[in-house]
C-alpha positions as CSV (number, residue, x, y, z in Angstrom):
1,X,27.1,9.9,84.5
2,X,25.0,11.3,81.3
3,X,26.9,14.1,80.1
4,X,23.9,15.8,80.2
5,X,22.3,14.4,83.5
6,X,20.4,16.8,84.7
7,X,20.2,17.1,88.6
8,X,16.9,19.2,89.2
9,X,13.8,18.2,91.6
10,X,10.6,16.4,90.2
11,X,8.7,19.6,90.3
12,X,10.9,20.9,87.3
13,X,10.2,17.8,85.5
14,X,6.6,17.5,86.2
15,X,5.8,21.2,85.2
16,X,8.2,20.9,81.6
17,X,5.0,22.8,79.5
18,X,5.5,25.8,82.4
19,X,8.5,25.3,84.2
20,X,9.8,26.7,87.0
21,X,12.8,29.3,86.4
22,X,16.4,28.1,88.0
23,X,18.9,30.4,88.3
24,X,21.9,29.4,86.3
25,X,24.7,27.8,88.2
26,X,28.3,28.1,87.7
27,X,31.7,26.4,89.4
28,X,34.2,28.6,90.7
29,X,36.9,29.9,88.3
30,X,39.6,27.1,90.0
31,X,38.0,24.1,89.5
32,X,36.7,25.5,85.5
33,X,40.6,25.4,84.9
34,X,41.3,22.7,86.8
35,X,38.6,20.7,84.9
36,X,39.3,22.1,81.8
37,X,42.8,21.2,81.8
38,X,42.4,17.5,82.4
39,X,39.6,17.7,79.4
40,X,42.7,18.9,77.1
41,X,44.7,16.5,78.3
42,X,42.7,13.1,78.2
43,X,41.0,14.6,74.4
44,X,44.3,14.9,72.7
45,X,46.1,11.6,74.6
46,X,42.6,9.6,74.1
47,X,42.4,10.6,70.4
48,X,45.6,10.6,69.1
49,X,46.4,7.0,71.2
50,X,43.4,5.5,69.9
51,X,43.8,6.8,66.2
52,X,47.3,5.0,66.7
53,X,45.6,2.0,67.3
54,X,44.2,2.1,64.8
55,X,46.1,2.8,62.5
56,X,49.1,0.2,63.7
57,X,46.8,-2.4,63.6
58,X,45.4,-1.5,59.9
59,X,48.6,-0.8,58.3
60,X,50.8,-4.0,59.8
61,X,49.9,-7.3,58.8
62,X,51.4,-8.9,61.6
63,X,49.3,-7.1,64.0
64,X,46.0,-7.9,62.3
65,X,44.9,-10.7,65.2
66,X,41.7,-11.6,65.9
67,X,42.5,-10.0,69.9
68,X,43.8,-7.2,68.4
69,X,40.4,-6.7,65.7
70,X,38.8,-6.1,69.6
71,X,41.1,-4.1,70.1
72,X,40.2,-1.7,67.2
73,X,36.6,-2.1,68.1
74,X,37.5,-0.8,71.6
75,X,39.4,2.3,70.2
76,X,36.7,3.0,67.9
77,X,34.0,3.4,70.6
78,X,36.1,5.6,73.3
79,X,37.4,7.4,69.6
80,X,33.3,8.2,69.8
81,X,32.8,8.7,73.5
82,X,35.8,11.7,73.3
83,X,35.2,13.3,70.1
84,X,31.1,13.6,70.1
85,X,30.3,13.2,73.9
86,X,33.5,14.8,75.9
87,X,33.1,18.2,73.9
88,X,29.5,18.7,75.2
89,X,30.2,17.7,78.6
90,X,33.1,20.7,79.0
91,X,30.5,23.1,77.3
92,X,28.2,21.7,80.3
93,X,30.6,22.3,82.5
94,X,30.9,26.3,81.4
95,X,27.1,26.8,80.7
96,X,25.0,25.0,83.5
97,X,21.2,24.4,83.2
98,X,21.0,25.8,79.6
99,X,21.2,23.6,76.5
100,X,22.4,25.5,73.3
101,X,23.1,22.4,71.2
102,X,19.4,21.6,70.3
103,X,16.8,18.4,70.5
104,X,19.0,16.2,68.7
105,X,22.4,16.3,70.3
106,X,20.2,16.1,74.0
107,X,18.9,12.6,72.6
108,X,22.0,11.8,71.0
109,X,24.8,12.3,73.9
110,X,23.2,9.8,76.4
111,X,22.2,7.3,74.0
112,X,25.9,7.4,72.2
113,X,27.4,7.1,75.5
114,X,25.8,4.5,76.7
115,X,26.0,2.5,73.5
116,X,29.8,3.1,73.6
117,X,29.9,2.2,77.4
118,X,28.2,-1.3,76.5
119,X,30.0,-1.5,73.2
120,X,33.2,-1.9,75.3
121,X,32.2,-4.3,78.3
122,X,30.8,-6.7,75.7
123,X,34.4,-6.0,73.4
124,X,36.0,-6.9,76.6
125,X,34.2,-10.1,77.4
126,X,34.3,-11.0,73.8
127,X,38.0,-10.7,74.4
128,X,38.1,-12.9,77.3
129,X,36.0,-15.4,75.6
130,X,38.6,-15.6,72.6
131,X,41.9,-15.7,75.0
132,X,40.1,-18.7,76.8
133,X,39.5,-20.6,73.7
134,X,43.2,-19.7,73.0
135,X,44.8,-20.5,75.7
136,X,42.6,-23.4,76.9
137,X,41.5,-25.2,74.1
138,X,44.4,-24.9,71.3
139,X,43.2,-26.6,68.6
140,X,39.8,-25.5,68.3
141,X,41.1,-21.7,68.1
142,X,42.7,-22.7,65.2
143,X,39.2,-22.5,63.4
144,X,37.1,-20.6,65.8
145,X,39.2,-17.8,66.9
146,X,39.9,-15.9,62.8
147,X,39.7,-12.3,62.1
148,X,36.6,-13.0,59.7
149,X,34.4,-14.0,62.8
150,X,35.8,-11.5,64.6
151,X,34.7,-8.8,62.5
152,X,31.1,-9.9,62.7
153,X,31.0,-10.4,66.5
154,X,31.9,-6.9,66.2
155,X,29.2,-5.4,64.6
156,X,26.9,-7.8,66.3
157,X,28.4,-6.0,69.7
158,X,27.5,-2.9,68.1
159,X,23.8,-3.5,67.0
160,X,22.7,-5.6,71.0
161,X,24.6,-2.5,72.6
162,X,22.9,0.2,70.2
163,X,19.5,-1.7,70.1
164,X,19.7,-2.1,74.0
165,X,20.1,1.9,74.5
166,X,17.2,3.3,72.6
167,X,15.2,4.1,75.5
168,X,17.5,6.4,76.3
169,X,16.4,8.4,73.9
170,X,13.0,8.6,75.6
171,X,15.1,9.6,79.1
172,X,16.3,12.5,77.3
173,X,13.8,15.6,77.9
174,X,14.5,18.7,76.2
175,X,12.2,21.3,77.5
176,X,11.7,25.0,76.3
177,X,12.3,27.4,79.9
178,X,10.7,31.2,80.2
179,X,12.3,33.7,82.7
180,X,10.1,36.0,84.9
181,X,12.7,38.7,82.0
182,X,10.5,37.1,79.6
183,X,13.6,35.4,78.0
184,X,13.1,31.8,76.5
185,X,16.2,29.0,76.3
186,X,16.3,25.3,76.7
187,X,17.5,22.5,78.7
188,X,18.2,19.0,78.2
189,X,17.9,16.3,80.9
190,X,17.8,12.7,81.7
191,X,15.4,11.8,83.8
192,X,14.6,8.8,85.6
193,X,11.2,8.9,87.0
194,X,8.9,6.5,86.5
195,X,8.9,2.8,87.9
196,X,9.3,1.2,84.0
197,X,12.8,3.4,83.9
198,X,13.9,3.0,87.4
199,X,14.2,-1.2,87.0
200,X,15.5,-0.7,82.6
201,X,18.0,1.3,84.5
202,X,18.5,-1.7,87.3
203,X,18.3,-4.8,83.9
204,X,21.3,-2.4,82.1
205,X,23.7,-2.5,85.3
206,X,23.0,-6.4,85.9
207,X,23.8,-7.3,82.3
208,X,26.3,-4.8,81.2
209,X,28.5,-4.3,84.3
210,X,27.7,-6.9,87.0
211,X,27.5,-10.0,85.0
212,X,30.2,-9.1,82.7
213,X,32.6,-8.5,85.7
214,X,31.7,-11.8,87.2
215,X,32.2,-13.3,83.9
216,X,35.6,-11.6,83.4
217,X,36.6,-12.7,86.6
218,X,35.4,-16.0,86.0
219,X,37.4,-16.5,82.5
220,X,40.9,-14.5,83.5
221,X,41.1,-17.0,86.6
222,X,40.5,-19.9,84.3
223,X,43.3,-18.6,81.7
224,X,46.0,-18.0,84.9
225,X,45.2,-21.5,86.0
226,X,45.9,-22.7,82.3
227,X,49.0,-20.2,82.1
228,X,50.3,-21.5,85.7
229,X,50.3,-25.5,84.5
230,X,52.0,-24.5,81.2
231,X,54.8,-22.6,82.8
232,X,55.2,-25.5,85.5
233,X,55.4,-28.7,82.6
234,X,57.6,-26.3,80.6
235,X,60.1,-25.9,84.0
236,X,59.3,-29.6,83.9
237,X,60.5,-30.4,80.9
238,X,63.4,-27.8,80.8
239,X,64.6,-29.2,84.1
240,X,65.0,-32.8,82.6
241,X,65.8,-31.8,79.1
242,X,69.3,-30.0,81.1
243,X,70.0,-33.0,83.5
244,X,69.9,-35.1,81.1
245,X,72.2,-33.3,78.5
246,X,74.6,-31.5,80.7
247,X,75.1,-33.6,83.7
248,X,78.7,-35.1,84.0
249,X,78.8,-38.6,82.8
250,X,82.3,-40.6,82.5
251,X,83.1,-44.0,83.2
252,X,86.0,-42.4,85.2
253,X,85.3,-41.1,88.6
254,X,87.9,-38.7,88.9
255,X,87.2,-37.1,85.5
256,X,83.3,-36.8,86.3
257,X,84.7,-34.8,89.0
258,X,87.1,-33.0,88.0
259,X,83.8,-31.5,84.8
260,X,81.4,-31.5,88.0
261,X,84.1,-28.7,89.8
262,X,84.8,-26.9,86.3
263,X,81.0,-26.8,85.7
264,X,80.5,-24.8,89.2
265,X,83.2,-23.0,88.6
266,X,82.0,-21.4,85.7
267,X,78.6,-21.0,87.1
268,X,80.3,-19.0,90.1
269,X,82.2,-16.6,87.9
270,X,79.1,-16.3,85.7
271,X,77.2,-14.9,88.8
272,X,79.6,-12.4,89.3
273,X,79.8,-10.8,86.3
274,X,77.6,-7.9,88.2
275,X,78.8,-5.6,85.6
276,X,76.4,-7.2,82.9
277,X,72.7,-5.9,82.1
278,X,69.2,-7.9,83.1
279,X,68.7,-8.7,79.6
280,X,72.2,-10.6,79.0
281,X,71.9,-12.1,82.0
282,X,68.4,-13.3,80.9
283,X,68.8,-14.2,77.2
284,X,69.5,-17.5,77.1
285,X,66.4,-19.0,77.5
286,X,64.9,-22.0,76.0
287,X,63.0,-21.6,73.1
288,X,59.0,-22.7,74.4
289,X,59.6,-20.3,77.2
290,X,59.7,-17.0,74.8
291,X,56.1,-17.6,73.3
292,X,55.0,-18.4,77.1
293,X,56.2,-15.3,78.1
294,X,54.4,-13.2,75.5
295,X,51.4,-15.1,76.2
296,X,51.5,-13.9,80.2
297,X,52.2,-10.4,78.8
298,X,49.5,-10.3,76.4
299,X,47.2,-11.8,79.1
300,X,48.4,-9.5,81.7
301,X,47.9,-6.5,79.3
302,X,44.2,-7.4,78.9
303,X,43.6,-8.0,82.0
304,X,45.1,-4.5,83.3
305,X,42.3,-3.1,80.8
306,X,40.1,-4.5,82.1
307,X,40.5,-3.5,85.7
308,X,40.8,-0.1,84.5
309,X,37.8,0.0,82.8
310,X,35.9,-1.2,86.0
311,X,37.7,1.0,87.9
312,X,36.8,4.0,85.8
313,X,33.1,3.4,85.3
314,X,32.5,2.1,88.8
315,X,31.6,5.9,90.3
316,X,29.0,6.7,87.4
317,X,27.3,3.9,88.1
318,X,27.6,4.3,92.1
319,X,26.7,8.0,91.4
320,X,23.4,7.0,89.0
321,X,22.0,4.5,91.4
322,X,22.0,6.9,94.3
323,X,20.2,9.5,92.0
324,X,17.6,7.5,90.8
325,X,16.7,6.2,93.8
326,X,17.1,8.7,95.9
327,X,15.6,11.8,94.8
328,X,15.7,13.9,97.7
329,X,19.6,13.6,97.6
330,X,20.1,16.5,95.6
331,X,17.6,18.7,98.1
332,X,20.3,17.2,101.4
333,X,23.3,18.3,99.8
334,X,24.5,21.6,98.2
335,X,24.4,22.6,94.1
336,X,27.9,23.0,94.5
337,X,28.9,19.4,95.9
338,X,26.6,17.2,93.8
339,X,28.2,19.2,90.6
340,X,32.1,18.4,91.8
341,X,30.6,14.9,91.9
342,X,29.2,14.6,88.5
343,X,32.5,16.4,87.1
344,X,35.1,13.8,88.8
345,X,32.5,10.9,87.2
346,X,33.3,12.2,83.7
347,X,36.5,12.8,83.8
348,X,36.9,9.1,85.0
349,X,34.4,8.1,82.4
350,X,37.0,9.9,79.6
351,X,39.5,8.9,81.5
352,X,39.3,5.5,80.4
353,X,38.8,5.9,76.8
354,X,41.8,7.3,76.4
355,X,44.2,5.4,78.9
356,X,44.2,2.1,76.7
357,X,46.9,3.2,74.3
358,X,49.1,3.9,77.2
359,X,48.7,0.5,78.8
360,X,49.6,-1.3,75.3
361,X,52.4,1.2,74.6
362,X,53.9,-0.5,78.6
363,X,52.3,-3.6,78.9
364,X,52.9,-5.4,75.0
365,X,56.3,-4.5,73.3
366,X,54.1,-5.3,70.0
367,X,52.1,-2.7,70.0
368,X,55.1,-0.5,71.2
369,X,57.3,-1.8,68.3
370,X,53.9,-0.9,66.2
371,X,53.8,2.9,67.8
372,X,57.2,3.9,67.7
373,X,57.8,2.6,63.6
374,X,54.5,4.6,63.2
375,X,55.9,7.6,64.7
376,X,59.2,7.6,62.8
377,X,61.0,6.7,65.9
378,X,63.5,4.6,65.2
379,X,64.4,1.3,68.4
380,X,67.9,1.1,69.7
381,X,69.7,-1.4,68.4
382,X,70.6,-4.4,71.0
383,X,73.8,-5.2,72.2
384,X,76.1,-7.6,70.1
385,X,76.2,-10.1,72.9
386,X,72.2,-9.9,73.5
387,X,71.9,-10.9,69.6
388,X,74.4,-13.4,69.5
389,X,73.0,-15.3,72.2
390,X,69.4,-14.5,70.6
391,X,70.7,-16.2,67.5
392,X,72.2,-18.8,69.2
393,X,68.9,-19.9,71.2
394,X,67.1,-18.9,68.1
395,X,69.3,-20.9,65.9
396,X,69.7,-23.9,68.2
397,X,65.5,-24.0,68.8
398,X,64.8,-24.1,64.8
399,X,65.7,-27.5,64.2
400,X,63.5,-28.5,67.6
401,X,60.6,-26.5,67.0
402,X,58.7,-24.9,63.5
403,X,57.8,-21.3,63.6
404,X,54.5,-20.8,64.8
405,X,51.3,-20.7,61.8
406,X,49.2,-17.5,61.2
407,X,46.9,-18.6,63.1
408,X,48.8,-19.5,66.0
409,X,50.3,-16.0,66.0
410,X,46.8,-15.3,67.3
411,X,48.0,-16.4,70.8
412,X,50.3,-13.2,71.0
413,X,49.2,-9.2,71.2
C-alpha cells in the first residue's frame, strides 16, 4: 500500500472543493503499540543493516563486484523507503484522516515509494541477468559483467523506475477539509478513479512485478541447471582424478592386497573418529569444488532475496487491486478491519527493506567476514588441524590451478 492511501468513498473525492466531514478514526491502544514496536524494530535493523552494506562494500576492495554494486543500489533504495517513507506511515498510523506534513510530502511519499519499489525489482532482475552471464557464459562476463557498466545500469534503473512513477504524483490529492466547528485541516490521498489510472495501475503490476517474477524464475532455473552440470563434471572428474591416483597397483597380487585392506582400514577408523567437528571432517576437498561451492551460496543468497522480496510485496499489491477495483469494499467491511489490513501491508512492505542485511549476514560468509571486521568484532581463529589440511589442499591445488583474475572474482558474493 501507499503510505498515504486513503480509503474513503467516491463521494469524498468528488466533492474535494466542499467536502464532506469524517470523523477522525483511531486504532485501539494495543495494536498502536504493537505496530509501533515493529516500526522501531525494522527502522533501526533496516537502516543500520543497509548503511553496513554500504559501507562494507565501499570501504573493501575485494567486495567491490559488479553483483555486489546491485547490491548497494538495493540498500540505497529501501535506505529511502525507511527513512523518508516509514516515518510518515507511523505518524499515519497515530493521526488518521488528517495530513499535517503538507502538499509536497503527500506527492512525494507515493511517488518515492513506488520509485523505490520498481528501483529494486529491476536491481534484482538486473542481478539475475549478470549471474546468468556469469555463470552461463564465462568468458563473455569477463568483459560484459564490470563494475563500470554496472554503475550506469544503475542509474539507468533509477531514471525508467522514477520516470515511470510520475503519475503518481497526479494520484496524490491533497484537499483542504472544513468541520461543521468551523475548523479547517487537510488530507492527502491516492486515489484511483478514473478508467486512464485504473489500467496505468494494471501496465505497472504487469511490468514491474509479474513479468519480472516470470523472468526471475526463468533465469534462476537456467543458472541451477548450469550449477547442477558443473557440480556433476566436477564429481566426474574428481571421481577419475582419485581412481586413477590412489587405486592399488602392483605387479604383485598379494601386495595389491595387502594396500587394498590397509587402505579400508584406514577409511574405517577415519569414520569413526565421531569425536571430530563437520568442518574437519569436510576440509579436504578438492580445490575446483571450493569456488563451486561459493558459487551455489552466492546463488542461493540471491535467490532467497528474491523470494523475500515477492513474498513481502505480494499483499500490497493483492490489497491495491481489490481497492481499485472494487470500490464498494471499504462500504462491506468495517473502518476498523480495512485499517489492520493496510497496517500488516506496510510493515511487510518495510519489512523487506530491511531484512536483506540479515540474509547476507547468513547466507554469504563474505559479507559476514565484511560486517563483523566492520564492527570491530574480531573471527575465531580455526583449529590447527582445519588450517593444516586448508594449506595442504591449498598448497597441493596451486601448482594445478592459478588464482582466480579480478574479474573472475566477480563469480563470488
Amino acid at each position: 500500500m501507499d503510505s498515504n492511501f486513503n480509503i474513503t468513498n467516491d463521494s469524498a473525492y468528488n466533492t474535494q472543493q466542499n467536502i464532506t466531514f469524517f470523523p477522525p478514526f483511531q486504532l485501539s491502544s494495543s495494536i498502536l503499540a504493537v505496530v509501533t514496536l515493529f516500526y522501531v524494530v525494522i527502522f533501526i535493523f533496516g537502516v543500520l543493516g543497509n548503511i553496513l552494506v554500504i559501507f562494507v562494500v565501499c570501504r573493501n576492495s575485494d567486495m567491490r563486484t559488479s553483483t555486489n554494486y546491485f547490491l548497494v543500489n538495493l540498500s540505497v533504495a529501501d535506505l529511502l523507503v525507511l527513512v523518508i517513507c516509514m516515518p510518515v506511515a507511523l505518524l499515519e498510523t497515530y493521526i488518521i484522516d488528517i495530513w499535517v506534513l503538507g502538499e509536497v510530502m503527500c506527492k512525494l511519499v507515493p511517488f518515492l515509494e513506488h520509485t523505490t519499489a520498481q528501483t529494486s525489482v529491476l536491481t534484482l532482475v538486473a542481478i539475475a541477468v549478470e549471474r546468468y552471464v556469469a555463470f552461463c557464459h564465462p568468458l563473455k562476463a569477463q568483459y560484459i559483467c564490470t563494475t563500470g557498466r554496472t554503475t550506469k545500469i544503475c542509474i539507468l534503473i533509477w531514471v525508467v523506475a522514477g520516470s515511470f512513477c510520475i503519475p503518481y504524483t497526479q494520484f496524490a490529492v491533497h484537499s483542504q477539509v472544513l468541520t461543521p466547528d468551523g475548523v479547517t485541516f487537510y488530507t492527502c490521498g491516492t486515489y484511483i478513479l478514473t478508467r486512464e489510472a485504473k489500467a496505468f495501475v494494471i501496465l505497472a503490476t504487469v511490468l514491474f512485478f509479474g513479468v519480472p517474477f516470470l523472468l526471475l524464475a526463468g533465469l534462476y532455473s537456467a543458472i541451477a541447471h548450469a550449477l547442477r552440470i558443473s557440480m556433476q563434471s566436477k564429481m566426474s572428474a574428481t571421481f577419475v582424478s582419485t581412481h586413477r591416483n590412489d587405486s592399488p597397483r602392483s605387479t604383485n597380487g598379494r601386495a595389491t592386497r595387502a594396500n587394498y585392506d590397509l587402505m579400508s582400514r584406514r577409511g574405517n577408523e577415519y569414520t569413526r573418529q565421531n569425536s571430530e567437528s563437520i568442518e574437519t571432517r569436510k576440509a579436504p576437498k578438492s580445490s575446483t569444488n571450493g569456488p563451486l561451492q561459493a558459487r551455489r551460496r552466492a546463488v542461493f543468497m540471491l535467490f532467497a532475496v528474491v523470494v523475500v522480496f515477492f513474498v513481502c510485496l505480494l499483499p500490497q499489491r493483492v490489497v491495491t487491486f481489490w481497492f481499485v477495483f472494487d470500490q464498494g469494499s471499504t462500504n462491506r467491511y468495517s473502518y476498523n478491519s480495512i485499517m489492520n489490513l493496510v497496517t500488516f501491508c506496510r510493515i511487510m512492505l518495510y519489512l523487506n527493506s530491511s531484512v536483506n542485511p540479515v540474509l547476507y549476514s547468513i547466507l554469504s560468509t563474505k559479507f559476514r567476514s565484511a560486517f563483523l571486521r566492520a564492527l570491530g568484532i574480531r573471527q575465531r581463529k580455526c583449529s590447527r588441524s582445519n588450517t593444516a589440511m586448508t594449506t595442504l589442499s591449498v598448497g597441493t591445488s596451486l601448482s594445478k590451478s592459478p588464482l582466480p583474475s579480478r574479474r573472475q572474482q566477480n563469480l563470488y558474493v
